[in-house]
DSSP file (Angstrom, degrees, kcal/mol; ACC not computed):
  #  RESIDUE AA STRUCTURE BP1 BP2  ACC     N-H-->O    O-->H-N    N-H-->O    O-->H-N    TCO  KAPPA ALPHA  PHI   PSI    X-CA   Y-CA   Z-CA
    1    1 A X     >        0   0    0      0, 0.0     4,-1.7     0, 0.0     5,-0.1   0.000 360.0 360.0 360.0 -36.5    0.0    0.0    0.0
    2    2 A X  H  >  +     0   0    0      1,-0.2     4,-0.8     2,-0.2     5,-0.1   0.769 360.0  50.0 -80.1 -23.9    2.7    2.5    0.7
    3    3 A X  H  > S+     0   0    0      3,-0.2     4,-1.3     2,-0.2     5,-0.3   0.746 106.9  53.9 -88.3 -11.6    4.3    2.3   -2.5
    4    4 A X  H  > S+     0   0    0      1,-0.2     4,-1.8     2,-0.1     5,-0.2   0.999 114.7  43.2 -54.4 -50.6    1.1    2.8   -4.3
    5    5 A X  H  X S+     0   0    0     -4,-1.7     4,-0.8     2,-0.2    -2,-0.2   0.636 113.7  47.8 -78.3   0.5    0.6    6.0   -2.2
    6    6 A X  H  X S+     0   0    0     -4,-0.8     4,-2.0     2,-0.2     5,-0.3   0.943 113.5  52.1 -87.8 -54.1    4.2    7.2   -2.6
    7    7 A X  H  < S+     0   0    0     -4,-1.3     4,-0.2     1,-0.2    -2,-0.2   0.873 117.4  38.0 -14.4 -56.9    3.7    6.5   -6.6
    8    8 A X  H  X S+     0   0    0     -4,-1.8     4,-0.8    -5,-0.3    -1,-0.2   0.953 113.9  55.1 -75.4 -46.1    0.5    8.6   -6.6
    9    9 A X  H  X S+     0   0    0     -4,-0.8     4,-3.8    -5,-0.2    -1,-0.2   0.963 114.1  40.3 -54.7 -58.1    1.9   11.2   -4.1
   10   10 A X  H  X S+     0   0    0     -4,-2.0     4,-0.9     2,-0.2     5,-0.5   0.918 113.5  56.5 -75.6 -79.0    5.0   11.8   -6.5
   11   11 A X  H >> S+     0   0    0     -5,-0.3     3,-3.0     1,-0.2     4,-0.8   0.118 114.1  39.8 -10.2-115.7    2.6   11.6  -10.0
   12   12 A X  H 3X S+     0   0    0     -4,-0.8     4,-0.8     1,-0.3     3,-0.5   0.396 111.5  52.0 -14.2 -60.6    0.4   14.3   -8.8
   13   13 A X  H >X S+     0   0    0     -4,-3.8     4,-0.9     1,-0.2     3,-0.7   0.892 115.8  43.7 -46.1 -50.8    3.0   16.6   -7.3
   14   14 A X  H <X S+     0   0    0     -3,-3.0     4,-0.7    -4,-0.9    -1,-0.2   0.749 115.8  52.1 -78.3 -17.7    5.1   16.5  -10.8
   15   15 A X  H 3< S+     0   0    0     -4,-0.8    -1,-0.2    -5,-0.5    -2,-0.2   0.443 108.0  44.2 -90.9 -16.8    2.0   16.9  -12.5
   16   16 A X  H <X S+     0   0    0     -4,-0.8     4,-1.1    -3,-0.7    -2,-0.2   0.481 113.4  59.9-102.5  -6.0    0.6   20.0  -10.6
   17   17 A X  H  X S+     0   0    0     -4,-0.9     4,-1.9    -5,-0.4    -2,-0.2   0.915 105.8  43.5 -90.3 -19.1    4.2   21.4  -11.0
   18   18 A X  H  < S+     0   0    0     -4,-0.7     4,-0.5     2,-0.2    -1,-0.2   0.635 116.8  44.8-104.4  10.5    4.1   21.3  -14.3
   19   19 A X  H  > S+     0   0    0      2,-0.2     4,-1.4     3,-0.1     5,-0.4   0.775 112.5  53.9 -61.5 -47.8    0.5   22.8  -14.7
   20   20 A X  H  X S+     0   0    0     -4,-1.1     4,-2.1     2,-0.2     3,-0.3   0.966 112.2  38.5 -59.3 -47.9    1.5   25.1  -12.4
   21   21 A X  H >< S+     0   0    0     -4,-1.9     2,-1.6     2,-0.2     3,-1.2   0.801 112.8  60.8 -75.6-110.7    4.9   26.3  -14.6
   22   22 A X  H 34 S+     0   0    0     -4,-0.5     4,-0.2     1,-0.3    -1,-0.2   0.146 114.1  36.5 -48.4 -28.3    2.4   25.8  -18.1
   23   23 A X  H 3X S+     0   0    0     -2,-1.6     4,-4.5    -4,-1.4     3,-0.4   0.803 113.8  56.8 -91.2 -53.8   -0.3   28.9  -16.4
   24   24 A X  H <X S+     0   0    0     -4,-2.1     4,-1.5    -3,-1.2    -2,-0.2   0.776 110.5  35.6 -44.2 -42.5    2.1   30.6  -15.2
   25   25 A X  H  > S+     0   0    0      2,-0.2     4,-0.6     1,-0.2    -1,-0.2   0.510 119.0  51.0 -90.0  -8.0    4.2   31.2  -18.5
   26   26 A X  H  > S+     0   0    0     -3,-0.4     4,-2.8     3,-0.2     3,-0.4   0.745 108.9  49.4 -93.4 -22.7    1.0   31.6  -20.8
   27   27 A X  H  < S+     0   0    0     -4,-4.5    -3,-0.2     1,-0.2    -2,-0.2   0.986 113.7  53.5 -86.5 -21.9   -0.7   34.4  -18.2
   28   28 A X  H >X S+     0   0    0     -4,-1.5     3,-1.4    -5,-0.4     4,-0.8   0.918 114.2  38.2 -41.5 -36.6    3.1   36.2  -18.6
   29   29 A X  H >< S+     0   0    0     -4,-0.6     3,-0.8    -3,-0.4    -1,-0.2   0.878 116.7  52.6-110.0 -24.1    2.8   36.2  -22.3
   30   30 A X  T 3< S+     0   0    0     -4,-2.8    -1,-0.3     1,-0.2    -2,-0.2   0.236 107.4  52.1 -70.0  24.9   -0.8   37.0  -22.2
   31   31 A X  T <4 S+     0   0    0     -3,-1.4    -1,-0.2    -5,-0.0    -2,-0.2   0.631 115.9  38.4-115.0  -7.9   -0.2   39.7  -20.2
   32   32 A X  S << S+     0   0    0     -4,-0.8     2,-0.3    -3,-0.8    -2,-0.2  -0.220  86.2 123.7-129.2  21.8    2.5   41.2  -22.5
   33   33 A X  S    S-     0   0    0     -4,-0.1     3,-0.1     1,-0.1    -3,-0.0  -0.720  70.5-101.0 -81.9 145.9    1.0   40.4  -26.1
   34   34 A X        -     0   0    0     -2,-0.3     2,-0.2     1,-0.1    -1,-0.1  -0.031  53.6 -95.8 -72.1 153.4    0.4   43.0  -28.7
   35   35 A X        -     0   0    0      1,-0.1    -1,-0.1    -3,-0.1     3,-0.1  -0.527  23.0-117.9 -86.6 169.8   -3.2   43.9  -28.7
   36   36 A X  S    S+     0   0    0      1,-0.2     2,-0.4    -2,-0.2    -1,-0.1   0.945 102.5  39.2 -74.6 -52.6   -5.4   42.4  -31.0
   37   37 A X  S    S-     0   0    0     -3,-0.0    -1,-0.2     1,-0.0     3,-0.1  -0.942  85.1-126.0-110.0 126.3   -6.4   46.0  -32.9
   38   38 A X        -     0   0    0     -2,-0.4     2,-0.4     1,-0.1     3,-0.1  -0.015  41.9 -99.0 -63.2 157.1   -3.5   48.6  -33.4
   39   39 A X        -     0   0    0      1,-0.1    -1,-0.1    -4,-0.0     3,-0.1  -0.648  50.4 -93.7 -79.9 137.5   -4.8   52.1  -31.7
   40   40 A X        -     0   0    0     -2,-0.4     2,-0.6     1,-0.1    -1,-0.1  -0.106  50.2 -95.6 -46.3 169.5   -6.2   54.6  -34.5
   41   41 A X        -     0   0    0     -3,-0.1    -1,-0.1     1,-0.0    -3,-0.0  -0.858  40.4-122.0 -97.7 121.0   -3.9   56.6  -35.4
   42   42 A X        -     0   0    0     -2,-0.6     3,-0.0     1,-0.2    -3,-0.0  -0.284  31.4-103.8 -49.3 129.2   -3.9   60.2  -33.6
   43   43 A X        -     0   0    0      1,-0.1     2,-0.3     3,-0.0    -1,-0.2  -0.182  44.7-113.6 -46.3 131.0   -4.2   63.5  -35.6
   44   44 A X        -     0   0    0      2,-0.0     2,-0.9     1,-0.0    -1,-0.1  -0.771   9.8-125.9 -80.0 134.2   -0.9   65.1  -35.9
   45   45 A X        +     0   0    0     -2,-0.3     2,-0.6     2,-0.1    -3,-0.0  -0.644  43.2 167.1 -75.0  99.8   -0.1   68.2  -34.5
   46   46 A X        -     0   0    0     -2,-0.9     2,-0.9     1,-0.0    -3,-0.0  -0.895  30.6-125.4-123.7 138.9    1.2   70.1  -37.5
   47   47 A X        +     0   0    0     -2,-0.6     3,-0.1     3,-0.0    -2,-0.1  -0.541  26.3 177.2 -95.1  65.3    1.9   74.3  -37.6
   48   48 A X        -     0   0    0     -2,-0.9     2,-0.3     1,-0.1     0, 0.0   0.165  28.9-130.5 -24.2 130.2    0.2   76.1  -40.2
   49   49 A X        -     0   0    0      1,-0.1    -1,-0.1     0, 0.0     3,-0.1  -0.749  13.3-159.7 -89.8 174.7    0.8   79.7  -40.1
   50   50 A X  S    S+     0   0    0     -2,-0.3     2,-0.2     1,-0.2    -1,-0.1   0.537  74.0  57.3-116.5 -24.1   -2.6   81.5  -40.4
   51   51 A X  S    S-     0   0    0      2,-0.0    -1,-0.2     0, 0.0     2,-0.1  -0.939  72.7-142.2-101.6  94.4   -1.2   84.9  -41.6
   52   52 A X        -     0   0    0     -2,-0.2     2,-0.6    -3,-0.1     0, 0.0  -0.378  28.4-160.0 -62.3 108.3    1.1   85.5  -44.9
   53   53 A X        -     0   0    0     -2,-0.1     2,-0.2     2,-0.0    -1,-0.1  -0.847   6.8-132.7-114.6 141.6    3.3   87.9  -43.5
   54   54 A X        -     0   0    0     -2,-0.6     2,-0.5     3,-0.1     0, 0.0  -0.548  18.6-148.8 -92.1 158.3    5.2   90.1  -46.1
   55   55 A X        +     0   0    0     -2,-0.2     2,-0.3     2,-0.0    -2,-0.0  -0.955  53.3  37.0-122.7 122.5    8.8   90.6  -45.7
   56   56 A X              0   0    0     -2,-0.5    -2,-0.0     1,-0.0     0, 0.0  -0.974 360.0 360.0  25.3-113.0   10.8   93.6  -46.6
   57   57 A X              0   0    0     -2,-0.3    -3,-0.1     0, 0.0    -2,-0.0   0.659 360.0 360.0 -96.7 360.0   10.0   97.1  -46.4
């Protein structure tokens, strides 16, 4: 009976560790993945003059 439950003990344990390591490295890289839709793109600020101003005398 005890090596059935030492069997079982060590199965399980190596089998929630690597469950455990297998959530752990997908919610890292689903927390640091590119989003699904790029952000519009923002109007540019650009600096038009509004007045033609003339230049000499």
């Amino acid at each position: 009976m005890m090596p059935v439950v030492l069997c079982f003990t060590v199965v399980a344990s190596l089998g929630f560790g690597i469950l455990a390591a297998y959530v752990a490295v997908f919610s890292i890289l689903s927390a640091f993945r590119h989003p699904a839709e790029p952000e519009p793109a923002r109007a540019r600020l650009v600096l038009v003059p509004t007045q033609t101003h003339a230049s000499g005398d």
